[in-house]
C-alpha angles and dihedrals in degrees: 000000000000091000094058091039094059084057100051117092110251092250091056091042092040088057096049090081103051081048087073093066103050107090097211109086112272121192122173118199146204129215112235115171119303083338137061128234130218106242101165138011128192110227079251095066093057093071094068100038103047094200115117100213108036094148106098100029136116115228092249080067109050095034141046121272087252107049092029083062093039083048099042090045082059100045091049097049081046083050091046109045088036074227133143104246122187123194137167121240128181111217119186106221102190101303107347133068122245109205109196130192105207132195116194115206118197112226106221123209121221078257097061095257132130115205097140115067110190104210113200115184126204117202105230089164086120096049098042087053097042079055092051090046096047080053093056098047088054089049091050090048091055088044088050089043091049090043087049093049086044085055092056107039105047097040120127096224125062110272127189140139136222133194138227098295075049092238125146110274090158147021139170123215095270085065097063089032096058094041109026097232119121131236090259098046102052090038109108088002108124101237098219072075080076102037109106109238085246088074110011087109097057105041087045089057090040088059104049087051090056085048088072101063098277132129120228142189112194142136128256139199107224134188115224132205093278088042093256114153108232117184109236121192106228128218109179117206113189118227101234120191131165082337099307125098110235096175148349125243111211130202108201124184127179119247101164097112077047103054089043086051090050089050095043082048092048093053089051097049080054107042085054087050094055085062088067122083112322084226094081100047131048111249128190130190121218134189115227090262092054103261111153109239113186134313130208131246095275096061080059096047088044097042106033081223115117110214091261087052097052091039097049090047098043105247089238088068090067098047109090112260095248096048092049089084092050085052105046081044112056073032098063087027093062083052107047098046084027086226125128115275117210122189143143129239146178111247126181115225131224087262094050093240105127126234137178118242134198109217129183121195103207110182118238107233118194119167085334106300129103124243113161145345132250115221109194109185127181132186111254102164091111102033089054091043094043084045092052093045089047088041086056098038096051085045092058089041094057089045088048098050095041096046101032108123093199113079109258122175140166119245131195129228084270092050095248109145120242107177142010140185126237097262104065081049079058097039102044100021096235124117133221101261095052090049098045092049092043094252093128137038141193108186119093115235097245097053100057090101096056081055093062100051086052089048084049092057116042077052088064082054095255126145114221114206134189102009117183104215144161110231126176127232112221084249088059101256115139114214136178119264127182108201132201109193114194122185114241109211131190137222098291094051081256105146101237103175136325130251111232120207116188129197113205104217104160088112091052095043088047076048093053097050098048084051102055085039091046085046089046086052097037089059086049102052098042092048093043103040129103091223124089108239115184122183110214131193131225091272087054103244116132115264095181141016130178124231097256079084094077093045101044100036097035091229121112108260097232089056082070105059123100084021119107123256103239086068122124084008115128121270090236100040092047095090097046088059088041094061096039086059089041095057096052089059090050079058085257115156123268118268138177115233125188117221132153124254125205112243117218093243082072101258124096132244127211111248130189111203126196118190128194137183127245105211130197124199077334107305114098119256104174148001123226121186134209109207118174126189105257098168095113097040092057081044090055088038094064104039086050080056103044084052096054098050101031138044123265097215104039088026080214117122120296136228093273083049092047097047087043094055089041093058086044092058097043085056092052086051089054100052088034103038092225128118150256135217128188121197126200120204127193122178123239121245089358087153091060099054089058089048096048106037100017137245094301083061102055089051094065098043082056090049092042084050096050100037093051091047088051088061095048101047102028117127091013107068136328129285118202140184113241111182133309104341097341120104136168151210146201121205110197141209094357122154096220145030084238091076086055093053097042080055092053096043085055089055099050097049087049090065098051096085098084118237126250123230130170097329080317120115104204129190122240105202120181146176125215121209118188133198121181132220118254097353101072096025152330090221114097094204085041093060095044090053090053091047090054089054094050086058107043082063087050096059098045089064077080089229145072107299150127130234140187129230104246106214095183103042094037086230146094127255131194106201087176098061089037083069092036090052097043092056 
């Protein structure tokens, strides 16, 4: 390292130090040959280059082929074009990837070279891998799409969804083929236009409540293409999305043969009943014309109607208007097939509630020949309601125990298992089989006997709820089950076995755990951190504050509670934190903000705040900030940024300052169509005043220079340092080359009072060289070339003078010493 340092310039040795500093990867490199070679390295750039010596060596040594030919093709396009260049590199650091956005910066020399390339590397890991992530949760979203559509289309129900008009928005095939309309007939067409009256309330009624976010199962009535009605079993989805329901998805599956079989079933059930005692059912006796005869004792009971009651008012008049054709007709029908005719009917009662009633017309035969008909009815309101309510029930009970994801299994009186459903073959990995023939088994050994308590005591008729058990997967693995055991009973109130339903909550007991450990950390972090963390509520006071509080603000942290959290901020940088925190609440994204706070001392410190939202179930709760003392590194910042552009002697601007104002300058011209000139100074016998009063000495004759050009130039245009005694300015945006040469004639007379330096008077002699733009050239090197030369003739006139660059002659004149030496 000390080889190459001795050849670096003192500007470029004097900043590697202040490069340490600096946390982002530095690496500053050396043209050799065709190759460049690592000079210097900052500690952070060791983190990503594991070698410990890279000073010294060229890039083929330090990177892959691949990567040493990709990097030496930058650095010289960066040599070359005397340009800036970034690019993005991926490095692997042991098992992670370090994903670095670099910006090479070419070093030029006073002679227009660059053979020094400064590479600062900024770490973007975080940010490429938030991008990849972004890509594959868009990918995820199109499989899920495509899954949902697949689910859809190739469902074997009808599947279609509605919004909020309900109106059809979608539809798969078995649709069109249950109900004959075609996809663009039923698009955009509200659906209650296809429910049959019969059951338009309800469905209505069925559908706004989906549209609240429920699920429902239900029956509809619906009319199809030839304006036949078919019975669909409903189940309602609602359409979910960022908390409001937008639409409803609806399964629908036909049920109509079923529902014709049920009721076929259901007259059969009957017709068998009306062969028991006639006491339980009402039975009433017609002649072939119709003429009641005579009824028992249970068509009184069921119809509150005594035989002269129902004689004297014509049983038919009882009988509900749209029921009289079904009866004349199973009536008429009995006698002419002489079969028995079974049918249901709706009958009012005497007092006029209405019931239904299951009648059979059984032909009386005698001798062959018919004479009457025997209506047996018998009461069948609460037995159709009680055999809808079971049918329902057994139907949720099977939903529930199919697509149950808990474990649930029937157990006898001895504990053997006797059926499952699918899911504790899911959970535990057995399957029936294997659990109903004692293959397989779930119980830990040493808790059998825990499952015999619980068998004792569901045989003593107990339920036992809630029970915090160890149980075993076929593969070995416990988990925690929560276990809820209910008797089943027979018909003789005997307990028969007992129906198990387990909650898997090893997940939620692992959650429970992490969370006590991440509350335990979190306590820890927050009391023991340099950082100041402060917890703040929706109205914006402070909640919390850790005790670096205290340490970095000089205030005791409890002072601060109940307070909000703009106090002590400073009044300009208020809004800018006030807007941070804002736009948290709108759902913007975190970021850090740097304002000053007022310590309590009475000064104020540089902050940098980083607030984040505490969210629960998406809406933001909270808000919690991150703040961190960066006093010193603004501190550091600027003076890193006062050294770049300025000279660390002088403390005047530097060459870079000084480029960068003449371009400038040069731009103005160009907008205004004024000029710009540019004069370079050089003292005279600079050397000699080192040699004869020392270093210290010549310090001061530098500072005395530059102070005493600042005050000449200065506001009128910019005076820079250049290197050693030469120092430069631009004057910009003057009409004549006149302006330029008073200047210089002001410079000059301000350096004939000699300096004094330690008892000594020492004289400060200088030479002025001037170029003009656009006079002399358009060129800035150029300029600065013809300005050197100017010089150059002033100071072989051996005193202190000016002279112009003279772009006609190729040479320099001095119109100033001509008059001097004529008189």
């Amino acid at each position: 390292m000390k080889d190459f340092a001795e050849k670096l310039s003192p500007d470029i040795l004097a900043s590697t130090a202040l490069l340490d500093l600096i946390q982002d990867p530095v690496f500053l490199m050396e043209k050799d040959h065709d190759s460049f070679r690592y000079i210097y390295t900052n500690p952070a750039a060791l983190t990503i280059l594991k070698q410990q010596e890279l000073v010294g060596r060229r890039i083929e040594d330090v990177l892959s082929p691949k990567k040493s030919r990709q990097f030496n093709e930058y650095y010289r396009k960066v040599q070359s074009t005397h340009q800036p260049f970034e690019f993005t590199d991926i490095t692997k650091t042991d098992n992670t990837e370090f994903i670095g956005e670099t910006v090479l910066n070419p070093i030029m020399a006073e002679d227009g070279e660059c053979l020094y390339i400064l590479a600062i590397v900024r770490d973007v890991t975080e940010r490429e891998l938030k991008k990849q992530n972004l890509h594959k949760t868009q990918r995820d979203i199109e499989i899920e799409r495509k899954r949902l559509n697949s689910l859809v289309e190739y469902n074997g129900n009808a599947v279609f969804e509605f919004d909020e008009q309900k109106n059809f928005v979608n539809l798969n095939k078995m649709v069109t083929d249950y109900i004959g309309f075609s996809e663009e007939e039923l698009i955009g067409k509200s659906i209650l236009s296809l429910v049959a009256d019969s059951s338009l309330e309800e469905t209505l009624a069925n559908f706004d409540q989906s549209l609240t976010g429920q699920s429902l199962d239900f029956e509809a009535n619906i009319y199809t293409k030839e304006r036949q009605i078919d019975t669909f079993q409903m189940n309602t989805i609602p359409i979910i999305v960022e908390e409001k329901v937008i639409g409803v998805y609806v399964i629908a599956k036909g049920i109509t043969e079923q529902k014709k079989t049920e009721r076929l079933l259901q007259e059969s059930e009957q017709r068998y009943k009306s062969l028991f005692d006639n006491h339980p059912h009402g039975i009433l006796t017609f002649e072939r014309n119709g003429n009641l005869v005579s009824i028992n004792a249970g068509t009184e009971q069921i119809t509150g109607y005594t035989l002269e009651e129902l004689a004297a008012e014509l049983f038919l008049s009882i009988i509900l208007p749209e029921d009289t054709e079904k009866v004349l007709h199973h009536f008429y029908k009995a006698i002419d097939e002489k079969h028995p005719e079974q049918y249901q009917l709706t009958f009012r009662h005497k007092n006029s509630r209405l019931m239904e009633l299951q009648t059979m017309n059984i032909p009386i035969i005698v001798n062959n020949e018919l004479v009457g008909i025997h209506g047996i009815v018998t009461d069948i309101t609460e037995i159709n309601r009680a055999q809808k309510a079971l049918t329902e029930a057994k139907k949720e009970l099977e939903v529930f125990w199919g697509n149950s994801t808990d474990p649930i299994f029937y157990i006898d009186t001895k504990g053997d298992i006797l059926k499952m459903n699918p899911a504790f073959e899911e959970t535990f990995g057995f399957t029936e089989e294997e659990m109903v023939t004692g293959k397989g088994t779930i119980i830990p050994q040493h808790m059998k006997s825990d499952q015999f308590n619980i068998v004792e005591k569901i045989l003593n008729g107990e339920t036992v709820n809630s029970h915090d058990t160890i149980r075993m997967t076929k593969s070995g693995t416990p988990l925690n089950i929560i276990s809820s055991y209910s008797p089943v009973r027979n018909a003789d109130k005997e307990i028969i076995g007992a129906t198990i339903i387990y909650k898997n909550v090893t997940e939620l007991k692992m959650a429970e755990k992490e969370l006590q450990k991440s509350q335990e950390k979190y306590k820890i972090i927050t009391e023991s951190t340099f950082d100041i963390v402060t917890m703040i509520n929706l109205d914006g006071l402070i909640e919390y504050v850790s005790p670096a509080y205290d340490t970095i603000s000089g205030y005791p942290a409890d002072t601060c509670i109940g307070t909000s959290f703009m106090t002590n901020v400073h009044p300009e940088d208020a809004a800018i934190l006030t807007e941070s925190v804002s736009s948290l609440l709108d759902g913007g994204k975190p970021a850090a903000v740097e304002i000053r706070f007022l310590h309590k001392k009475g000064h104020y410190i540089w902050m940098e705040v980083s607030p984040t939202p505490v969210l629960e179930k998406g809406k933001v709760k909270q808000v919690f900030t991150v703040s961190r003392d960066i006093t010193e590194r603004r501190r550091l910042q600027e003076e890193i940024a006062k050294m770049a552009f300025y000279d660390h002697l002088t403390g005047i601007p530097n060459r870079r300052t000084f480029d960068n104002e003449l371009q400038k300058a040069i731009h103005q011209a160009d907008a205004s169509g004024k000029k710009v000139a540019i004069l370079m100074l050089d003292g005279h016998k600079f050397k000699q005043i080192n040699d004869l009063y020392g270093h210290d000495a010549g310090d001061g004759v530098i500072q005395e220079m530059a102070a005493r050009l600042v005050d000449c130039v200065h506001p009128l245009g910019t005076a820079a340092r250049l290197g050693g005694d030469e120092m430069g300015v631009v004057l910009p945006e003057i009409e004549s080359l006149e302006t330029a040469e008073n200047m210089a004639k002001q410079i000059l007379k301000s350096y004939e009072k000699p300096l004094s330096c330690n008892g000594v008077d020492i004289k400060i002699g200088v030479g002025i060289g001037i170029s003009l733009y656009p006079d002399h050239s358009t060129n800035e090197r150029q300029l600065i070339k013809f300005a050197d030369l100017a010089l150059y003739e002033a100071k072989k006139m051996g005193r202190d003078a000016y002279s112009v660059y003279n772009f006609a002659a190729e040479q320099i004149s001095d119109p100033l010493n001509k008059k001097q030496e004529s008189k």
